[in-house]
Structure formats: C-alpha cells, structure tokens
C-alpha positions, 0 to 999 in steps of 0.5 A, a space after each residue: 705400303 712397303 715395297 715387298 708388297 707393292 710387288 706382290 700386289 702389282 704382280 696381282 693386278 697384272 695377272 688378273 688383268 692380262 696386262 702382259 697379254 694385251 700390252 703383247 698384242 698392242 705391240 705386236 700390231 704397233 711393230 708395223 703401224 701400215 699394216 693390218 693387224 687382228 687387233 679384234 684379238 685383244 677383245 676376248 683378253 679384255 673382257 677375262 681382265 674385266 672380270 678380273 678387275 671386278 674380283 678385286 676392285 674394291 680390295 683394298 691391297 689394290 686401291 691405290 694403285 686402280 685408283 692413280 692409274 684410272 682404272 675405273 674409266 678404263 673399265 667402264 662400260 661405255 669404254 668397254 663396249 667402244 673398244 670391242 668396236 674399235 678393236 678389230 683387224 687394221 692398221 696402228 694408224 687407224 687405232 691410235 686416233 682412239 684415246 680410250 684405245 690409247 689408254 688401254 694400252 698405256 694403263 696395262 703397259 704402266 703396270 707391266 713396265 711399273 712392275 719391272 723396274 720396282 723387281 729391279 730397284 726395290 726387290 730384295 734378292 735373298 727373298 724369294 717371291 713365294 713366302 714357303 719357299 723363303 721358309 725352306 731357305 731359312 727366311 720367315 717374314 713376319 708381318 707387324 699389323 699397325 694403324 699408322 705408319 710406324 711404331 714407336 721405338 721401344 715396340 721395335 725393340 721388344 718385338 726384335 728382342 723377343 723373336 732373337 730369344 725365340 729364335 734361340 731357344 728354337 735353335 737349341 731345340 734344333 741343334 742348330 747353331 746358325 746366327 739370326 739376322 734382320 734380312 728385311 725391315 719394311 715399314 709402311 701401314 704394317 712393318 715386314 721384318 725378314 728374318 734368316 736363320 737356319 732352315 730347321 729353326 725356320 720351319 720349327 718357327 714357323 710351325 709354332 705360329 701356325 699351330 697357336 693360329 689355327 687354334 687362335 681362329 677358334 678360341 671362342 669355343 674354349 674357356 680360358 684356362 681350358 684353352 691355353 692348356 689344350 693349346 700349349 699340349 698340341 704344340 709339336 715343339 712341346 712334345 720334341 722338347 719332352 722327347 729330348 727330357 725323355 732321351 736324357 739330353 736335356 735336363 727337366 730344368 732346361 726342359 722347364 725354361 725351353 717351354 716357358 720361353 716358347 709360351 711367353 716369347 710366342 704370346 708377347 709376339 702375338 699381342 704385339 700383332 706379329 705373325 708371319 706373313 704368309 698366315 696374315 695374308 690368309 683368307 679362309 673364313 675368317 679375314 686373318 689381318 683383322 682378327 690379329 688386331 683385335 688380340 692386342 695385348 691377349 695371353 693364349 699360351 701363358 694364361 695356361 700356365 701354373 
C-alpha cells in the first residue's frame, strides 16, 4: 500500500468511525480517574461508528488495517450491547476493569495516534490532501493499476517517457514554459507517480483523461472507427489546437503532430492502465479500478486515425 494511501484510507476510517470523537471522550473522563464522568456520552458516537464500520467493512482499501487492529471483535454485538451497559456516568477506575472498555479506547486512539505520525513521516508536503487542489497547484497524480508490487523496469521507462512527451506538447499548446518534475513516485499493489508542472498544463492534462474517461465508460455503445473518431473530435485540446491553426500561430504541420502526439501519447498511457488518481478513485456506476484493467493494451484515440 503506498503511503499517500494509507493516509487517505486512515483519514477514512477515522472519520467514519468517530475516533477522534470517542478517543475526546475517554480522555476527557481519564483526566481525572476518581471522579465521575458521563461516560454514557460515548454511547450514541459508538453506534453512528458502527454504522460507519458496517458501510465499509468489506472494502478492500480498509481491510488490512480493520483486520491488524481487530476490528470485528470491537464491533460485535455482544461487545456492543456490554459497552452500552458499562459505559455510563462514573469514575475511570470503575471503566478500566472492563477490557472490552479498554479496547474500544485503544483501538480508536491507534488509528488517531497511527494517523498522525504517518501526516509527520510519510506525508509529502508539496501534496495537498485534496487531488483537485493539488491540480490548481499544478500537481496531478497519476495512479498505475498493477496486480503486484511493482513493474518492470522498461514499463517504468515507457510510462515517464510518454507523460514527459505529453507534457510538452501540452505546454506549447499552454504557452507554458515550466519544467516537469517527478514530486512523487509510490509503488505498492498500484504505482502514484506525482507530477508538477505548470497550472494551466496541469489542468489541460487533466481535462485530456477525464474526457477520453468519460467516453471510455461507455465505448460499448460505439463501433470502433465510430468511436475514436466521435472521441478525438470532443477533445477540448483539439479544438484549442485548431483555434491556434486558425489564428496563424501555429502551422498546419505543427497543428498535425500536436494532435498525433495527444492521441498516441494518451492511449499508450491508458493501455498501460495510467490515469489520474482521483478518476481511478471514482465510484459512479461503474468500479473505475477495475474497468481501466480490463483496457491493457487497447487504442481509443489512434484507431481513429487515417
């Protein structure tokens, strides 16, 4: 699991399951172990957790982590309905004699605590923590769906190769001058490679998956020649090349090989299942991860081409 990952998956979990919330309320009770404390406050957090543990259980970006941590003991519904007894107002000396009491405590207040020290040693701090943001700064992550734990060397080498010729047909195209540069490259079960460039080719970058995506989810619908076509005419970078022919500030070749190196560049990045993170992370009708799997190799833009 890459570490840019495992944040955003630890932020989850916490959120969904009220951690910081119970872990506030425990404390505040064990500031003072003698006294009385309305521990029952807890109660009502730790059944909106549960339903929060039940939306995702079985999701794979958390499994790992649920299953290290025991999660399913802490949830179960003998543990549950103890702790809605035992939870109520009194002294931390008369909670801590529970171990199922314990354990709730310690099992959120790992994932607050795990969370914060992997923001403090594994965060990168050019990187935002929202993907769109990271866009505006000139920051796209792309995300490399892989079966194992790495690939090999010459895929690493095609892939960087082609997003550094993308990237600058996109920054001509952008009268942009800023260098790319690799701001993140995280391997695991899938690859994050962190590119920054300049904001507008970022975007532009971007907007080029997005669009080839959006059509991608419903190629079934098209014939091949029809499709690649249709696709490579709906393109916005398209029709800002032709507007720069049209002006006279670039030349119909220049305009010829702009729109070549697109389509090539874009489908060999797609059928080497590379495609920004924040798409891959997308959950609409279809499971974005595993559709992109399933177009190893394929051609959507150049089969179009004469």
């Amino acid at each position: 699991m890459q570490k840019i990952d495992f944040i955003k998956n630890l932020e989850d979990l916490t959120s969904k399951l009220k951690s910081v919330e119970i872990v506030q309320q425990y404390k505040a009770g064990f500031t003072s172990p003698n006294a009385e404390y309305s521990y029952n406050n807890i109660v009502p957090i730790l059944f909106q957790s549960k339903s929060g543990y039940d939306s995702i259980r079985y999701d794979s970006r958390y499994e790992k982590i649920l299953t290290t941590l025991e999660a399913e003991k802490i949830y179960s519904e003998s543990i549950l309905s103890a702790l809605a007894v035992t939870l109520k107002k009194t002294s931390a000396i008369n909670i801590i004699p529970y171990p199922y009491a314990v354990s709730l405590f310690n099992f959120h207040n790992t994932l607050v605590q795990t969370l914060q020290l992997s923001k403090n040693l594994l965060d990168t701090k050019n990187l935002s923590e929202d993907l769109n943001k990271d866009i505006d700064d000139g920051i796209i992550i792309f995300q490399i769906v892989i079966e194992g734990e790495g690939l090999e060397t010459e895929k690493y080498i095609k892939i960087l190769s082609a997003l550094n010729e993308l990237i600058e047909i996109i920054n001509k195209i952008s009268d942009e001058e800023e260098k790319s540069e690799i701001v993140l490259l995280d391997s695991g079960s899938d690859t994050n490679i962190g590119v920054k460039t300049g904001v507008e080719t970022a975007k532009s970058l971007f907007l080029i998956f997005k669009e080839v995506w959006d059509f991608m989810a419903n190629y079934r619908f098209y014939k091949q020649a029809q499709k690649s076509n249709t696709l490579l005419e709906s393109l916005s970078i398209r029709a800002e090349i032709m507007k720069k022919l049209e002006d006279g500030v670039i030349t119909k070749e220049e305009a010829t090989e702009y729109i070549h190196m697109i389509k090539t560049r874009t489908d060999d990045l797609i059928g080497m299942k590379v495609m920004p993170k924040q798409i891959v992370l997308e959950s609409n009708l279809v499971n974005n991860q595993k559709l992109l799997s399933e177009f190893e190799g394929i051609k959507m833009l150049s089969a179009g081409e004469n």
